[in-house]
C-alpha positions as CSV (number, residue, x, y, z in Angstrom):
1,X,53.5,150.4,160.7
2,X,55.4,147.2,160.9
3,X,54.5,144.7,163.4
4,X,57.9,143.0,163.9
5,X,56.3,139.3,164.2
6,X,58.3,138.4,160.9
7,X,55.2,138.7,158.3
8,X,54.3,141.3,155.8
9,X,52.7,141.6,153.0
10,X,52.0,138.9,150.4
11,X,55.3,136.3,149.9
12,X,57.4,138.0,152.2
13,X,56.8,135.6,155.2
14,X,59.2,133.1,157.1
15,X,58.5,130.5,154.3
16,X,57.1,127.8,156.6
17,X,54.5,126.4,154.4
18,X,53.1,122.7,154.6
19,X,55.2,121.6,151.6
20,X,52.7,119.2,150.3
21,X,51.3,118.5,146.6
22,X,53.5,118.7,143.5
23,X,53.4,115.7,141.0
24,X,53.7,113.2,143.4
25,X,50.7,113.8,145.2
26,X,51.8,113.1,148.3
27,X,52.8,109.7,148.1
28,X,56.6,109.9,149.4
29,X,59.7,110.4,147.9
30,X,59.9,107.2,146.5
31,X,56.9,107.2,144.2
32,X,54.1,104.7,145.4
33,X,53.6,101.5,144.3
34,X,57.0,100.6,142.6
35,X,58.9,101.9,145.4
36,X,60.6,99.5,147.7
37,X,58.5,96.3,148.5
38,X,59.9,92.6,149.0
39,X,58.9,91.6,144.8
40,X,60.6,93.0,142.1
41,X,63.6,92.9,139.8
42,X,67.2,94.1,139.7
43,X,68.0,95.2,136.4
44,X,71.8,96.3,135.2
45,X,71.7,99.3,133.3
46,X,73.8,98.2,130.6
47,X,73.4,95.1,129.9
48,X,70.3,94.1,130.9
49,X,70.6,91.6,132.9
50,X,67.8,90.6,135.5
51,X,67.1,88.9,138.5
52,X,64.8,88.4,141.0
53,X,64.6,91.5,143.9
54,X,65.9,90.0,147.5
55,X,64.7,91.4,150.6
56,X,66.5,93.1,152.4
57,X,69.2,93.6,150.2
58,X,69.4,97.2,147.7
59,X,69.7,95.9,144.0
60,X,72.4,98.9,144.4
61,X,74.7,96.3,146.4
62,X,74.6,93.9,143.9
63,X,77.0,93.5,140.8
64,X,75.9,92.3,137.1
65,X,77.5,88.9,136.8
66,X,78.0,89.9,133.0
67,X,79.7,93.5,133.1
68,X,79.9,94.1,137.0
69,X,78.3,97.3,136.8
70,X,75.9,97.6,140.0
71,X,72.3,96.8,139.4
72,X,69.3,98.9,139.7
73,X,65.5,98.7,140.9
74,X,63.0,97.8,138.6
């Protein structure tokens, strides 16, 4: 006799589960300790090229100085 609350049997719920575990064991989306933080580098992808992480600004809105391509986090 169904109960109409929106359950049933086994995997046939609302899907509201908690969401947590997986690999990054609840850390974040970011991924712990090299995520974000004030030290670090920004590296260019294709050259190489490194320098020193500033705060507050996204190694993504900086430009390589060699090839122009926009740096990434290290």
């Amino acid at each position: 006799m169904p109960r109409g609350d929106g359950t049933g049997p086994a995997g046939a719920g609302r899907g509201q589960g908690q969401g947590r575990g997986g690999q990054s064991g609840g850390r974040g989306r970011l991924g712990g300790a090299k995520a974000g933080g004030p030290s670090g580098f920004c590296v260019c992808p294709t050259c190489g090229h490194r320098e020193p992480h500033e705060r507050a600004v996204s190694c993504i809105q900086k430009k390589c100085p060699k090839c122009g391509i926009a740096l990434t986090r290290e």
